[in-house]
BALUM-277610 format. One record per residue (C-alpha): x, y, z. Coordinates in steps of 0.2 Angstrom, whole numbers, padded with zeros to 4 digits, always signed. Layout:
! BALUM-277610
XYZ
...
***
This chain:
! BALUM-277610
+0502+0716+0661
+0507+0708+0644
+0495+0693+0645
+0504+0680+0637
+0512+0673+0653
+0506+0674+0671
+0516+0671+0686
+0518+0668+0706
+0532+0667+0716
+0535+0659+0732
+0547+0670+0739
+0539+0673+0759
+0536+0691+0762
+0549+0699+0751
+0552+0719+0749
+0547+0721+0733
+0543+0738+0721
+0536+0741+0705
+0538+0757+0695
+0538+0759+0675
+0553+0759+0665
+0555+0754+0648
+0539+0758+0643
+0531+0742+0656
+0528+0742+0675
+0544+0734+0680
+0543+0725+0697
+0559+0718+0705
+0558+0707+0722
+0569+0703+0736
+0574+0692+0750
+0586+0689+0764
+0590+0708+0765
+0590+0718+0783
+0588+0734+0772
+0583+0731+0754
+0582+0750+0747
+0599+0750+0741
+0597+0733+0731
+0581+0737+0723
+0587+0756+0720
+0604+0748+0711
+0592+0735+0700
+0580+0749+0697
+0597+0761+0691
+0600+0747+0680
+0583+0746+0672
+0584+0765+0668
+0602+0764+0662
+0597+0751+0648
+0581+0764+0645
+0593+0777+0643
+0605+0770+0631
+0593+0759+0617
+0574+0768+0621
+0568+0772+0603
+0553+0782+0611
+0565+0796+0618
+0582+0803+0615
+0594+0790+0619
+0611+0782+0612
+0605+0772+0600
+0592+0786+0593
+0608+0795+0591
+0618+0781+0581
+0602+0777+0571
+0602+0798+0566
+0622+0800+0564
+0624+0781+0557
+0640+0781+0564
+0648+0781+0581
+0656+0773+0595
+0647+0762+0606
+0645+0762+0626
+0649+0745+0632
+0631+0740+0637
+0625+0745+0617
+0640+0734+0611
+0636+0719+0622
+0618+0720+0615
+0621+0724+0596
+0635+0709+0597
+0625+0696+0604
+0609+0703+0593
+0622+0699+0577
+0624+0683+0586
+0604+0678+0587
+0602+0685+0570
+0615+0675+0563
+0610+0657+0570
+0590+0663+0567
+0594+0664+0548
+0590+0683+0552
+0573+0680+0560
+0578+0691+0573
+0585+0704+0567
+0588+0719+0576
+0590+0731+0558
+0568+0729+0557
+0567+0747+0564
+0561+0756+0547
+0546+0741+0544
+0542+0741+0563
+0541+0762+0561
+0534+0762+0545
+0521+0749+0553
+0518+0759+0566
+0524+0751+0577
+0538+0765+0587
+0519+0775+0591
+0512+0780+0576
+0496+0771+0569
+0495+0754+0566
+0495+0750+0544
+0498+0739+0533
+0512+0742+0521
+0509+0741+0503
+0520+0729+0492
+0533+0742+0484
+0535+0754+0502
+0539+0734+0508
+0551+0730+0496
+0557+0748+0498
+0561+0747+0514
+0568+0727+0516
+0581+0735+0506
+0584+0745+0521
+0587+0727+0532
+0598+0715+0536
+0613+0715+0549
+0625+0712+0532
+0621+0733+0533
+0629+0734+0549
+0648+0738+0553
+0656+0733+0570
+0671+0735+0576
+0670+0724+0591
+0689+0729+0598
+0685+0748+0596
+0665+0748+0601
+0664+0757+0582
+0647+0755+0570
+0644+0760+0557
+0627+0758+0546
+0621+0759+0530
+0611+0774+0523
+0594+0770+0528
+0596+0756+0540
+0595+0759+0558
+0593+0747+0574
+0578+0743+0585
+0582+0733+0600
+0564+0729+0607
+0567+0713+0605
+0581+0707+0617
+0588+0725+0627
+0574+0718+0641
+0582+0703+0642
+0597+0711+0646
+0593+0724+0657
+0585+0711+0668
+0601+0703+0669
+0610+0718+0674
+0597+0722+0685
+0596+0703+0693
+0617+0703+0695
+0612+0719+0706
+0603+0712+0715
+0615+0696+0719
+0630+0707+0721
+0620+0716+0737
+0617+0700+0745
+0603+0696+0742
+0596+0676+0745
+0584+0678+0732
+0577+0689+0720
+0564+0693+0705
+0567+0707+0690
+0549+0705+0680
+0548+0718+0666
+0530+0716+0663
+0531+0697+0662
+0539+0695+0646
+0556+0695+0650
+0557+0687+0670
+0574+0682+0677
+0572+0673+0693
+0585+0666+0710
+0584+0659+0724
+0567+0653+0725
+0556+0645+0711
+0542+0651+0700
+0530+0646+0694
+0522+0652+0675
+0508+0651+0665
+0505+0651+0647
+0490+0659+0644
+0474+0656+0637
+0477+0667+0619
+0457+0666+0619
+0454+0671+0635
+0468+0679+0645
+0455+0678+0661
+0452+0658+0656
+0461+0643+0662
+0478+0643+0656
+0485+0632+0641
+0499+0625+0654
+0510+0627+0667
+0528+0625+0672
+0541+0629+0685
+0557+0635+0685
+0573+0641+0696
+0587+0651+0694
+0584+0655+0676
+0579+0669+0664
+0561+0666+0655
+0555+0677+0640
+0539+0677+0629
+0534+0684+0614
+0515+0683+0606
+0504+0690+0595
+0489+0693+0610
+0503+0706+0619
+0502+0719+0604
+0492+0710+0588
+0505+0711+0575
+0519+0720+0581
+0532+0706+0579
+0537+0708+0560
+0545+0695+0549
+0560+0704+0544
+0561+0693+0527
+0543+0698+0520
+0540+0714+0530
+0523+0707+0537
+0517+0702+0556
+0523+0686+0558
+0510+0672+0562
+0519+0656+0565
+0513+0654+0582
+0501+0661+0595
+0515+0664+0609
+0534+0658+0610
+0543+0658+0626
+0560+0652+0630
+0570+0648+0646
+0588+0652+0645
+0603+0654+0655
+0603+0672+0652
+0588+0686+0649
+0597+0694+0634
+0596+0675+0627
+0581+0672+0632
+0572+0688+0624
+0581+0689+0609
+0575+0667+0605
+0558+0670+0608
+0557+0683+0595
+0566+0672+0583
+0554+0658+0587
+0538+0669+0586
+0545+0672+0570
+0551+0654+0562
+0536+0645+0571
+0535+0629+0582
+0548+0615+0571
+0564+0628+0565
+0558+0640+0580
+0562+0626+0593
+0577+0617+0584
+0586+0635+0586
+0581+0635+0604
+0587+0618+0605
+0605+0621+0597
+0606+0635+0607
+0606+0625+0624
+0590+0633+0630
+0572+0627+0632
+0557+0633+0627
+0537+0631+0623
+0525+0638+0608
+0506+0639+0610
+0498+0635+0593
+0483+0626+0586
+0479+0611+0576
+0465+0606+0569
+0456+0619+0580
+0461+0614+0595
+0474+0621+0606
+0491+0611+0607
+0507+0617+0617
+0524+0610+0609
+0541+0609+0618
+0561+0606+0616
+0564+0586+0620
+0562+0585+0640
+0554+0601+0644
+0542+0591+0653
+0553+0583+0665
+0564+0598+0668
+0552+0611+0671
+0536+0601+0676
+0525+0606+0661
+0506+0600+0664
+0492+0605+0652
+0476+0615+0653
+0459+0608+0652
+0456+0603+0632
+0475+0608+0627
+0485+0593+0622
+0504+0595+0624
+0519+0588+0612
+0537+0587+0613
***
């Protein structure tokens, strides 16, 4: 379980599963179903869909597009690679889905974890930037520039949670709960209640709390893998902030903001969330002590309260 958020839902005895997809144990809940096996087996289908097209640790369709450099798109890689263009272009391009060569030249797609010298970085920035990237929306065609390819780790869970959430809503269902290794949550129905955790002590009291319902909520932070979220304009691990989550109308939305505000940091990283019309929190310290700042109102919306020692601004 990535530790930067913790959660409990108040959902009274729901069937729920949990097997691993997309590299995460993947846990999907349900209520007011007389036989829930065909809902969770449809949000699970959807879960292994999205795996299938954008996994970058097997064979899969975007593999395929980042080796061939061109081709035409299935419909769920154009809805991601559109709205990832989207992010990347109100984020100034701190998300941006063309980081694949510095996240696998960092090691980051399974090899060793390293440090990349100043030329192989420069080399390789060359290779980034979404200007390298070719759509044609009406067609579904793409096409890249040599040495560029795409790495969707940073919103395709957000999106198969809302495939795998509309699923669940389509059989019925009174409530539900798709939680893909709690950083990308969506949630209906009944309300849940998160945790921003301690970055110190995962085990410790959290740094604060808040409640949400019917909403999508995604985190990104250095504690879940130190340095795996890279600045795509310096080529380095981005250190803005200890954790970044963001509630949003949609996962896709949600997942690919948090990477963008784990990269700007707390004041550009939550005036982009709030352009954006979603909400959101960063865990960060000042003058050594733990501080969690929020979009205007976060507070009252979502019920925010601190953790012992942790001051909290808006």
């Amino acid at each position: 379980m990535l530790p930067a958020l913790a959660l409990a839902l108040t959902l009274a005895a729901p069937a729920r599963e949990m097997r691993v997809v997309m590299g995460t144990t993947a846990e999907v809940w349900v209520k007011g179903l007389a036989d829930a096996g065909p809902a969770l087996d449809a949000a699970f289908a959807c879960l292994g869909r999205v795996d299938d097209s954008m996994s970058l640790w097997k064979e899969s369709e975007l593999t395929r597009l980042n080796r061939s450099g061109q081709a035409t798109i299935s419909a769920d890689l154009l809805a991601v690679l559109r709205h990832a263009l989207d992010v990347a272009a109100a984020s100034g391009g701190a998300f941006d889905p063309t980081v694949e060569p510095l996240v696998r030249a960092s090691g980051g797609l399974g090899g060793k974890a390293r440090r990349l010298g100043g030329e192989e970085r420069r080399q390789l920035l060359a290779r980034v930037g979404v200007a390298r990237v070719h759509l044609d929306a009406a067609s579904g065609s793409v096409r890249l520039e040599p040495g560029t390819a795409l790495d969707f780790g940073g919103i395709a869970k957000g999106y198969a949670v809302d495939l795998a959430l509309a699923a669940l809503q389509s059989a019925g269902a009174g409530a539900g709960l798709v939680d893909l290794g709690t950083s990308s949550i969506g949630v209906f129905g009944e309300p849940l209640d998160i945790e921003v955790r301690n970055p110190d002590s995962p085990g410790g009291a959290p740094w604060a709390t808040f409640h949400v319902r019917d909403a999508h909520v995604s985190t990104s932070g250095g504690d879940q893998k130190p340095g795996h979220i890279i600045d795509p304009h310096t080529g380095v691990p981005a250190e803005g902030v200890l954790s970044a989550t963001v509630v949003a109308h949609t996962g896709i939305e949600a997942d690919a903001l948090s990477t963008a505000v784990y990269v700007l940091g707390a004041d550009a990283g939550l005036a982009l969330v709030k352009r954006r019309g979603a909400a959101g929190v960063v865990a960060l310290r000042e003058h050594g002590r733990g501080l969690v700042r929020a979009t205007p109102g976060f507070s009252e919306a979502y019920g925010l309260e601190a953790g012992p020692g942790v001051r909290i601004r808006e």
